[in-house]
KOLFIMI-97794 format. One record per residue (C-alpha): residue in three letters; x, y, z. Coordinates in nm, 2 decimals, always signed. Last residue first. Example, Ala and Ser with C-alpha at 12.3 -4.5 7.8 and 13.67 -1.06 7.14 Angstrom:
<pts>
PT	SER	+1.37	-0.11	+0.71
PT	ALA	+1.23	-0.45	+0.78
</pts>
This chain:
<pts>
PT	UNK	-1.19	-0.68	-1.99
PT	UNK	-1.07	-0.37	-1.95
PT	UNK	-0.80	-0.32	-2.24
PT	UNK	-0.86	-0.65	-2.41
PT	UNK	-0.83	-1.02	-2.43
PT	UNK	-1.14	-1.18	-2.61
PT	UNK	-0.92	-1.38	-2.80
PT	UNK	-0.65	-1.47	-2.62
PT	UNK	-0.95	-1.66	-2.40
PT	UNK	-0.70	-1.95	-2.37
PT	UNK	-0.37	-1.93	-2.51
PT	UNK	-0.15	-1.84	-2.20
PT	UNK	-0.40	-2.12	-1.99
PT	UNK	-0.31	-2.37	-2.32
PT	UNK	+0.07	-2.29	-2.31
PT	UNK	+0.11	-2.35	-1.93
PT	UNK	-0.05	-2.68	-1.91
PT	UNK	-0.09	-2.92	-2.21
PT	UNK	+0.22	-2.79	-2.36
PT	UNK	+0.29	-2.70	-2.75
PT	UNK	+0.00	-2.53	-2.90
PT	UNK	+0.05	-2.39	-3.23
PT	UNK	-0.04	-1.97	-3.29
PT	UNK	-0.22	-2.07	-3.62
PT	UNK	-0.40	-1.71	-3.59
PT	UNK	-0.26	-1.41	-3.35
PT	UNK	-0.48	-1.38	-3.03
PT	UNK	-0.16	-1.18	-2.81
PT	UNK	-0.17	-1.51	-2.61
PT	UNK	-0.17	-1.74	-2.88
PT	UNK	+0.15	-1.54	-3.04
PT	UNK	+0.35	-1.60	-2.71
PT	UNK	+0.29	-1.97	-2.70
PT	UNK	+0.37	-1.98	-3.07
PT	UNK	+0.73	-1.80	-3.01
PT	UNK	+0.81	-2.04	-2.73
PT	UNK	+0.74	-2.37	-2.88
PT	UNK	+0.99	-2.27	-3.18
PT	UNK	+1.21	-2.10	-2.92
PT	UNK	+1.37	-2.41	-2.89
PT	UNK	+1.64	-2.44	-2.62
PT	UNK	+1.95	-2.28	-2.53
PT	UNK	+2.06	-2.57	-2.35
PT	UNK	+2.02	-2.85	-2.60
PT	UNK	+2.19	-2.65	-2.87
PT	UNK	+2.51	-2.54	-2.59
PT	UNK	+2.54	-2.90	-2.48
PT	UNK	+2.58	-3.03	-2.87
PT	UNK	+2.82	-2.79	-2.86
PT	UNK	+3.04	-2.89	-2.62
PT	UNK	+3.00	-3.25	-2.65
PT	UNK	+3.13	-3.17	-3.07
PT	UNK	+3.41	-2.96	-2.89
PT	UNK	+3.53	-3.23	-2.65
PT	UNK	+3.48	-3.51	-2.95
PT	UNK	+3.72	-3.27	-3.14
PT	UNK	+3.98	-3.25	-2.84
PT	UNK	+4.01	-3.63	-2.85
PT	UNK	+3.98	-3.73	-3.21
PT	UNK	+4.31	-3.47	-3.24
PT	UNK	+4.48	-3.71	-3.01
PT	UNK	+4.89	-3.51	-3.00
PT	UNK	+4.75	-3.16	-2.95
PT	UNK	+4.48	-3.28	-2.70
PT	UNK	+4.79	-3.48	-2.54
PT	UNK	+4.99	-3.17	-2.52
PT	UNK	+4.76	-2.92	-2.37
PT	UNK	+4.71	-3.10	-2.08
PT	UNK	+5.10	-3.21	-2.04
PT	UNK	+5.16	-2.84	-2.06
PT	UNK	+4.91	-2.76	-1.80
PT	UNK	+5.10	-3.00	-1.53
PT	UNK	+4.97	-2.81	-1.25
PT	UNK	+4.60	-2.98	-1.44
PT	UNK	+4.37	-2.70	-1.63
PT	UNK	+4.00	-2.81	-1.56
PT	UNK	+3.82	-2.98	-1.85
PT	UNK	+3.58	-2.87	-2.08
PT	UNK	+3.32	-3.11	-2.35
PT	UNK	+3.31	-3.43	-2.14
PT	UNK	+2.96	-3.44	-2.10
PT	UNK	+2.98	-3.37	-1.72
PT	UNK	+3.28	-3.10	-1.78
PT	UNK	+3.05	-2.95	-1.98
PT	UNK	+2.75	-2.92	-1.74
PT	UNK	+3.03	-2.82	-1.47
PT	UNK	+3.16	-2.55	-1.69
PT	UNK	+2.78	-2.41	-1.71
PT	UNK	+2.70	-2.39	-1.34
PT	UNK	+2.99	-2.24	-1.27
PT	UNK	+2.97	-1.96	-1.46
PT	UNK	+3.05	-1.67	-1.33
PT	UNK	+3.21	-1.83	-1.07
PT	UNK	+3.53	-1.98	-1.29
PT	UNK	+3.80	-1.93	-1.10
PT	UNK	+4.02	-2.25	-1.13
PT	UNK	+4.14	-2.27	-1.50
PT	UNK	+4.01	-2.32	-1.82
PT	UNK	+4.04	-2.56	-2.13
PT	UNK	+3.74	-2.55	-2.36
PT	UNK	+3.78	-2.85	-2.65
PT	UNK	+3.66	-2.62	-2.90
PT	UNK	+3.35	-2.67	-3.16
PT	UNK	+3.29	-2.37	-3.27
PT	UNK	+2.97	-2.29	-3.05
PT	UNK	+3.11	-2.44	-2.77
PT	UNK	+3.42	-2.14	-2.82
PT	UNK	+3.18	-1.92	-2.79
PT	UNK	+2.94	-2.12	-2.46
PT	UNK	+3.22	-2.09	-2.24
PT	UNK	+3.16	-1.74	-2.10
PT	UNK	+3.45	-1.56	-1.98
PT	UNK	+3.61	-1.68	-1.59
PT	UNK	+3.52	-1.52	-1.21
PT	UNK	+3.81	-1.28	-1.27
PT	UNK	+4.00	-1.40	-1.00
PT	UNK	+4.30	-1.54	-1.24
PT	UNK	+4.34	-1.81	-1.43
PT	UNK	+4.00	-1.80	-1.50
PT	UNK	+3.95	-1.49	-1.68
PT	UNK	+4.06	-1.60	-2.02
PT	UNK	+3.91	-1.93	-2.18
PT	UNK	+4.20	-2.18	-2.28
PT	UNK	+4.05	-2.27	-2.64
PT	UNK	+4.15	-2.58	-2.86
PT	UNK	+4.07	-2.64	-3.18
PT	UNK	+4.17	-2.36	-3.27
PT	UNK	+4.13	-2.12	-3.62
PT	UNK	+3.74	-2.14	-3.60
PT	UNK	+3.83	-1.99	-3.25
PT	UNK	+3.99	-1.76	-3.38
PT	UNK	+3.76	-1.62	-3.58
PT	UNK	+3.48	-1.61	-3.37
PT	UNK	+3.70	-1.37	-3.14
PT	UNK	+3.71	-1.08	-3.43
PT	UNK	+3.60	-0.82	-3.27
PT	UNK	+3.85	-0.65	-3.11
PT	UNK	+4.25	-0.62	-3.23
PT	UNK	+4.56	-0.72	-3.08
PT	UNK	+4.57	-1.13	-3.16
PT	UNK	+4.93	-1.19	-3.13
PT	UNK	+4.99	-1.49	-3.35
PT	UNK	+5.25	-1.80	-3.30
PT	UNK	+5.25	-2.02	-3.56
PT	UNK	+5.12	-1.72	-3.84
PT	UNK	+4.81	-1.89	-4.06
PT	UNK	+4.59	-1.77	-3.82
PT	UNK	+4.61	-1.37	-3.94
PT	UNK	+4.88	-1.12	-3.98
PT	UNK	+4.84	-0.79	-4.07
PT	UNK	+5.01	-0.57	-3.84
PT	UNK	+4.71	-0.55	-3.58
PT	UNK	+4.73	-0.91	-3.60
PT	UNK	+5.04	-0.89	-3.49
PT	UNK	+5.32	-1.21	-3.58
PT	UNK	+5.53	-1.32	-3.22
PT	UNK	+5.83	-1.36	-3.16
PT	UNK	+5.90	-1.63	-2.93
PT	UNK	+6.20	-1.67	-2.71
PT	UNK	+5.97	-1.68	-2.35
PT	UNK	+6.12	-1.31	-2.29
PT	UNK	+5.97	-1.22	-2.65
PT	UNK	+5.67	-1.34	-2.56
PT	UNK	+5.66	-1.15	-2.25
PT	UNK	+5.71	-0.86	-2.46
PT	UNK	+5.45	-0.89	-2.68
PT	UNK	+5.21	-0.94	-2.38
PT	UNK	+5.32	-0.59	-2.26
PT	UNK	+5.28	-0.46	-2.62
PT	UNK	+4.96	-0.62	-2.63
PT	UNK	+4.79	-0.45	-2.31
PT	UNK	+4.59	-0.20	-2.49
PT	UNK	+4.45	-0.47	-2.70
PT	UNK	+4.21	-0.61	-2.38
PT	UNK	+4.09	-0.93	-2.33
PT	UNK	+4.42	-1.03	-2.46
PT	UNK	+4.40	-1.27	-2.75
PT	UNK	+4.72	-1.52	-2.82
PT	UNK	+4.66	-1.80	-3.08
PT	UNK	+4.95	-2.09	-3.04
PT	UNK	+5.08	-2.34	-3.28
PT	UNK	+5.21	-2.66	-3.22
PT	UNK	+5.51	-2.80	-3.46
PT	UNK	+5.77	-2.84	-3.25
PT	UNK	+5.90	-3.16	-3.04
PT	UNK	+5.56	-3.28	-2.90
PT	UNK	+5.67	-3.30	-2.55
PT	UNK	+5.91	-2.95	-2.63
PT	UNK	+5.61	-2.76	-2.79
PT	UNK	+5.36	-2.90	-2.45
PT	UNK	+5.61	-2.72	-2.23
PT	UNK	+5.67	-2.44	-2.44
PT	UNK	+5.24	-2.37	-2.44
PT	UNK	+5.25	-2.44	-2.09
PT	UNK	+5.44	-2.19	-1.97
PT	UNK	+5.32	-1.97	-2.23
PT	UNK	+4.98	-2.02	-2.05
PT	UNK	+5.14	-1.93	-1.71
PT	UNK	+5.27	-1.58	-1.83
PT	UNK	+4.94	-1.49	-2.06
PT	UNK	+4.74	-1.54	-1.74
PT	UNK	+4.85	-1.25	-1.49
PT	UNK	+4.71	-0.95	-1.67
PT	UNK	+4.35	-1.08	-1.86
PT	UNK	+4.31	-1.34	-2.13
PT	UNK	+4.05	-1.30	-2.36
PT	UNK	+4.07	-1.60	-2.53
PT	UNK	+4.44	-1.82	-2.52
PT	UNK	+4.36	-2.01	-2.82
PT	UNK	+4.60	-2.30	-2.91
PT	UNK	+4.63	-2.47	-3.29
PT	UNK	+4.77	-2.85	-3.37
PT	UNK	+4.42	-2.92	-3.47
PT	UNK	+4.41	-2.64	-3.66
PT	UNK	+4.64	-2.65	-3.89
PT	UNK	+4.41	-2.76	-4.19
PT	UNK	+4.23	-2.46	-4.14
PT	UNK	+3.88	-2.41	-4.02
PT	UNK	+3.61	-2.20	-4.26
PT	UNK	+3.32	-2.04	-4.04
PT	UNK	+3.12	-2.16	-3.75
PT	UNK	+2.75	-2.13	-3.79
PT	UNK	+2.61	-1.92	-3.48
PT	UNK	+2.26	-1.99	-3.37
PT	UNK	+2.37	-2.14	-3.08
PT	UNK	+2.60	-1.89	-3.01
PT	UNK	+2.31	-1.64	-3.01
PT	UNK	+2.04	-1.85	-2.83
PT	UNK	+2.29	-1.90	-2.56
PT	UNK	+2.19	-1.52	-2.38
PT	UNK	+1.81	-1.62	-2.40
PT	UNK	+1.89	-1.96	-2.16
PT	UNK	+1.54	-2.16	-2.22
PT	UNK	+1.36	-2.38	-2.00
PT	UNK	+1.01	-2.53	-2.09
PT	UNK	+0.69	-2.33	-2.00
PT	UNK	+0.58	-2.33	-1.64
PT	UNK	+0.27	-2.12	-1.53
PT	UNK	+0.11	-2.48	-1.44
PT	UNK	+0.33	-2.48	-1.18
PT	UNK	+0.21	-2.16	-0.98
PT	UNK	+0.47	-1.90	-0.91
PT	UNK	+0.46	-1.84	-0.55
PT	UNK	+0.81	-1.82	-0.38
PT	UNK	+0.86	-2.22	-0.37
PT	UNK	+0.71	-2.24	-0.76
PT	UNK	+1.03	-1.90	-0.87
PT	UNK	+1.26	-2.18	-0.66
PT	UNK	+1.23	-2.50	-0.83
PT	UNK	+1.20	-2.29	-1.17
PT	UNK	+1.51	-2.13	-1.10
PT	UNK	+1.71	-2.45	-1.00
PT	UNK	+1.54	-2.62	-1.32
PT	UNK	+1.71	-2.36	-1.56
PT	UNK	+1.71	-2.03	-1.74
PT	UNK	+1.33	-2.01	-1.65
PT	UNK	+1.01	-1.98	-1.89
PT	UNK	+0.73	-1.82	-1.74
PT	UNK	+0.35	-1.85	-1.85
PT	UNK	+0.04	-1.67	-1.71
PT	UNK	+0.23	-1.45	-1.47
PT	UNK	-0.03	-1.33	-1.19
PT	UNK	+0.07	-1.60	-0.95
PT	UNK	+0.45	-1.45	-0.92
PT	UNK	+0.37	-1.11	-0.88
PT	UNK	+0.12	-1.16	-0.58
PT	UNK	+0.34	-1.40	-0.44
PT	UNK	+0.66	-1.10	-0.49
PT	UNK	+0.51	-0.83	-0.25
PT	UNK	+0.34	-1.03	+0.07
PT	UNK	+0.59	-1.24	+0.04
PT	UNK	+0.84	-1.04	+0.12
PT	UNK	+1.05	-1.23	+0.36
PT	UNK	+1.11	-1.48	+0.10
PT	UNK	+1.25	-1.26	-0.12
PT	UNK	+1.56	-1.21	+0.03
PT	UNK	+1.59	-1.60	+0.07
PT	UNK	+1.52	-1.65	-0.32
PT	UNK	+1.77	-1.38	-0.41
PT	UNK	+2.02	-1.58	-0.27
PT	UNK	+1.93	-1.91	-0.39
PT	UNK	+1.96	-1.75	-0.72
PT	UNK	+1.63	-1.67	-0.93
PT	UNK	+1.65	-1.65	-1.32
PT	UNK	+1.37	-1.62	-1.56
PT	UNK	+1.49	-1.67	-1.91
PT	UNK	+1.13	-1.58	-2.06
PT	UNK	+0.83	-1.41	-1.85
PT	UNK	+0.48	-1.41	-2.00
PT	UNK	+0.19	-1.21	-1.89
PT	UNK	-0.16	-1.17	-2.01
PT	UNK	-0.37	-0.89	-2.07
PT	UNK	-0.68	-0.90	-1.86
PT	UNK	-0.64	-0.52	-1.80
PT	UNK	-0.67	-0.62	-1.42
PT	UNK	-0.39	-0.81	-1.45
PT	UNK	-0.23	-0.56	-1.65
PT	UNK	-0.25	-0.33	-1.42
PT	UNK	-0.14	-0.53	-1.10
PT	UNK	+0.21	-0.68	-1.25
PT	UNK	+0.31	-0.29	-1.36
PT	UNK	+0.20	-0.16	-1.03
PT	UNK	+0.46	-0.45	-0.86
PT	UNK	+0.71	-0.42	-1.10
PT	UNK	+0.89	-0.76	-1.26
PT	UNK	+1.20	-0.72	-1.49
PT	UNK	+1.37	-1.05	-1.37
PT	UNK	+1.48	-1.26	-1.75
PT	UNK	+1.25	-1.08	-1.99
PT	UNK	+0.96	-0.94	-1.97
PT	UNK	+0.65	-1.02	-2.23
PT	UNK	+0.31	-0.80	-2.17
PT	UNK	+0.03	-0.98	-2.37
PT	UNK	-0.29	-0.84	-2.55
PT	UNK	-0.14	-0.45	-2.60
PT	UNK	-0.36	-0.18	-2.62
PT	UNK	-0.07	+0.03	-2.74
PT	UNK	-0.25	+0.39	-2.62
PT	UNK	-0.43	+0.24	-2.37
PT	UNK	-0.21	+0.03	-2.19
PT	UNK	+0.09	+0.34	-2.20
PT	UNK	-0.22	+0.55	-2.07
PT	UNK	-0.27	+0.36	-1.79
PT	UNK	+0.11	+0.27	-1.71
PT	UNK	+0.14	+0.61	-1.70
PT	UNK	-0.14	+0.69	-1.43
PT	UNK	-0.04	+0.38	-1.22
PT	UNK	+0.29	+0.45	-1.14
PT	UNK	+0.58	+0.23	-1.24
PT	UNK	+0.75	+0.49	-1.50
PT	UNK	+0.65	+0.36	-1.89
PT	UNK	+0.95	+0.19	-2.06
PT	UNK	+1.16	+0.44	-2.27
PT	UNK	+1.07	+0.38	-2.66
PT	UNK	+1.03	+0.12	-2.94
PT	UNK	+0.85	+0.04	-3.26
PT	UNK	+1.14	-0.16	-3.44
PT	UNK	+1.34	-0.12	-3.76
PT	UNK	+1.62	-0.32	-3.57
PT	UNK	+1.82	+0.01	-3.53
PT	UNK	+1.54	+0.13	-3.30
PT	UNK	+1.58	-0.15	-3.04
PT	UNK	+1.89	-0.06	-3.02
PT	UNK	+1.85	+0.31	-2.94
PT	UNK	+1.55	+0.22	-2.74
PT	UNK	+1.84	-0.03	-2.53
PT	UNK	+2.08	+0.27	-2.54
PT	UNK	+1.82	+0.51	-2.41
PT	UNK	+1.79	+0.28	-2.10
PT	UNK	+1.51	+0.12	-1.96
PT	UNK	+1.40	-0.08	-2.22
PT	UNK	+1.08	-0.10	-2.42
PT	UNK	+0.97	-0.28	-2.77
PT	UNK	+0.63	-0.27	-2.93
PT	UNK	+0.49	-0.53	-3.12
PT	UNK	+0.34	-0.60	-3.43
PT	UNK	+0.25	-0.95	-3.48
PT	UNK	+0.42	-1.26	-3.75
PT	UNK	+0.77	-1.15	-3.86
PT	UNK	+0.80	-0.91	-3.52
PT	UNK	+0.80	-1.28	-3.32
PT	UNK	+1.06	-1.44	-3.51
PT	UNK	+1.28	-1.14	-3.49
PT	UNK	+1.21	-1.07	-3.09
PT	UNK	+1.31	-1.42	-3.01
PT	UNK	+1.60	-1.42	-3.24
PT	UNK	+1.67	-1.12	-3.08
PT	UNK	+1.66	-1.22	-2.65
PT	UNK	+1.98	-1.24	-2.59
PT	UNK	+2.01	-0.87	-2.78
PT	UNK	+1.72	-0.70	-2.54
PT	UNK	+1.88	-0.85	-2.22
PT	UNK	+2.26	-0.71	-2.27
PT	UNK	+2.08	-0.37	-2.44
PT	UNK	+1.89	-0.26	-2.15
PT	UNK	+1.59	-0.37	-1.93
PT	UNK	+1.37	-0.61	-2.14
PT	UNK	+1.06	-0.54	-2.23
PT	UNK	+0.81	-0.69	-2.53
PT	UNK	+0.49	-0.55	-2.56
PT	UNK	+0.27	-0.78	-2.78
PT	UNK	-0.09	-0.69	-2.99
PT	UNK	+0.10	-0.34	-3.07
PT	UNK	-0.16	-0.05	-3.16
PT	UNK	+0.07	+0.20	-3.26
PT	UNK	-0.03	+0.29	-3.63
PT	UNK	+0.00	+0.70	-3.59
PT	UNK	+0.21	+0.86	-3.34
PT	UNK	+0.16	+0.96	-3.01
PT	UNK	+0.28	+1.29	-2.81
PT	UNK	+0.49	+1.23	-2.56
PT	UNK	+0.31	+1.23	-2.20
PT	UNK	+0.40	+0.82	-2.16
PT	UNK	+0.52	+0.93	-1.80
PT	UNK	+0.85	+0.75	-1.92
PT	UNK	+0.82	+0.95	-2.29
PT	UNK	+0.76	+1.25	-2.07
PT	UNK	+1.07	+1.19	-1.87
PT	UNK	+1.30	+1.17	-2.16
PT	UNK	+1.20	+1.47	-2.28
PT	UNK	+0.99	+1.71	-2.11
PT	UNK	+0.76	+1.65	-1.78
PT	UNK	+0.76	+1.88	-1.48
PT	UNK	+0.38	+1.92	-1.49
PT	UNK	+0.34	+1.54	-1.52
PT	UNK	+0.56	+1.46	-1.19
PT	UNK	+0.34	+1.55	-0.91
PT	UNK	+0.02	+1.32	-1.01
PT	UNK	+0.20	+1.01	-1.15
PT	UNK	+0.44	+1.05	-0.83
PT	UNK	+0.16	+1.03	-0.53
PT	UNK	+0.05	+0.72	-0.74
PT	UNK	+0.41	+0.58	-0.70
PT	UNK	+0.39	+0.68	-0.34
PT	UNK	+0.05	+0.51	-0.28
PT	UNK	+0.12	+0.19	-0.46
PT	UNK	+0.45	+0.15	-0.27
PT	UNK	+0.32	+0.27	+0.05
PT	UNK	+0.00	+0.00	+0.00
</pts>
């Protein structure tokens, strides 16, 4: 009741003051034509709005929709896509009002955790229905919210359909109040993109090729300790990729190749994979290498940097070599050490990377069980797209789930502002 009450107390004292930026949030701007959207789609900056494009694509082929964020760089990319979309409406109840009525929406979609308590109420009452994809809920977060029940139960049982990053989410989005039948399969939106990925041309040498991705101060030292170790148990002829995480530190990593007697070809001089030892020194062209490598050593772990994201190199096929600190995603490199698609760096790192070099059947079956994880992770969004479309009321919107998808598509049709 204070949180309604302020945020009302807000919708009537802010108007007056309301230019720019802040009238788009009060939804005060002044409308343009054609901007009924059947789906509003929000996610809250650019990280959650690009995980979630090949949902968005597949979705603006077949309904309009309108797009928020709450950042002017998530509209701003938004926009580039040739889509409707502005600042999210404020949480008060006057501009979520007029954003309702103005797009008329028939479902609300949020992704990952971008649930407001005024926003949840009004479109309950609106009757428009609510989806949530690539829910996440930590055992932390679930304790903090347990002593608000009173705030996130209401929340929870007025989502119609919700699709979690994984079974420990769902497990604990039911405990806190999310009803069961709500559930929708799981789907991770930021592995859609490597998934989706086709790896590019591989050279003949690169089964005897090393990646060292995004490696941050204090890594590059200990993996050219291994790299020379593995070259002397395989007597030559093994071939190492170099990428800092960051190109201002290449002439420092330059440098400590030289000290390890290598001299190393720049990328940012011209060279490219087909160099045996290659300083990678520019950005943006990760995919590459690791079309060029078989195997990848993935940066940040070395060091207390939590660890980079294994599911790039998955996507092209790497055996994925890391080392101890890998909290970021330590959920993912135990799935793939499960299926045998990573491994943990051993003291004897060079002996590591020298039987992968030496078995070239081993390190690809690691990247095929890599890969194969990442599709079966990221899920279909097949299932997830027709759910969606059957609750905005759109034709041929295919059923998929006895439970969650047939309460999402039931009365889609007579969904309205009001209802």
């Amino acid at each position: 009741m204070l949180y309604r009450g302020a945020s009302w107390l807000a919708g009537v004292v802010l108007p007056p003051f309301a230019t720019g930026e802040l009238a788009e949030r009060l939804v005060l701007d002044p409308a343009t034509t054609d901007e009924n959207a059947p789906i509003w789609l929000h996610g809250a900056s650019v990280g959650e709005l690009m995980s979630a494009r090949p949902v968005i694509e597949a979705l603006a082929d077949r309904c309009p929709l309108v797009l928020t964020a709450n950042t002017t760089t998530g509209r701003a990319q938004a926009q580039s896509w040739g889509m409707l979309a502005r600042l999210a409406p404020l949480d008060t109840p006057q501009s979520l009002d007029r954003f309702l009525n103005r797009f008329r929406p028939r479902v609300a979609v949020t992704l990952e955790n971008e649930l407001w308590p005024n926003r949840s109420a009004r479109l309950a009452a609106a009757g428009i229905k609510q989806i949530v994809i690539g829910a996440r809920m930590s055992e932390r977060s679930a304790r903090r919210w347990a002593k608000l029940p009173w705030l996130i139960g209401p929340m929870l049982r007025r989502i119609d359909g919700l699709s979690a990053q994984d079974l420990g989410s769902e497990e604990r989005l039911t405990r806190l109040g999310l009803p069961t039948q709500a559930l929708l399969p799981p789907m991770q939106l930021k592995l859609l993109a490597p998934a989706r990925s086709t790896p590019g041309p591989q050279p003949e040498t690169r089964d005897r090729t090393i990646l060292a991705a995004s490696t941050h101060e204090g890594e590059d030292g200990p993996i050219l300790d291994a790299y020379m170790a593995a070259r002397r148990k395989l007597g030559g002829g093994l071939r190492l990729i170099l990428a800092p995480r960051h190109p201002a530190r290449a002439d420092d990593v330059a440098a400590l190749m030289a000290q390890h007697g290598l001299a190393p070809a720049r990328r940012s001089a011209g060279a490219d994979e087909t160099a045996p030892v290659l300083l990678a020194d520019t950005m943006g062209e990760m995919a590459r290498w690791y079309d060029a490598a078989s195997i990848c050593i993935t940066g940040g772990s070395l060091v207390a940097k939590g660890g980079h994201t294994p599911w790039e190199p998955a996507a092209h096929g790497c055996a994925i070599l890391h080392g101890p600190h890998v909290a970021n995603f330590a959920e993912d490199y135990a799935l793939l050490h499960a299926v045998g698609g990573a491994e943990t760096l051993p003291v004897d790192a060079g002996a590591a990377l020298a039987r992968l070099a030496a078995h070239p059947a081993e390190a690809a079956r690691m990247g095929a069980n890599a890969r194969a994880l990442l599709h079966k992770r990221a899920g279909d969004v097949a299932p997830l797209v027709r759910a969606i479309l059957g609750a905005a009321g759109q034709p041929a919107a295919a059923r998929f789930a006895p439970t969650a998808s047939e309460n999402i598509a039931a009365d889609a049709e007579d969904t309205d502002i009001g209802s």
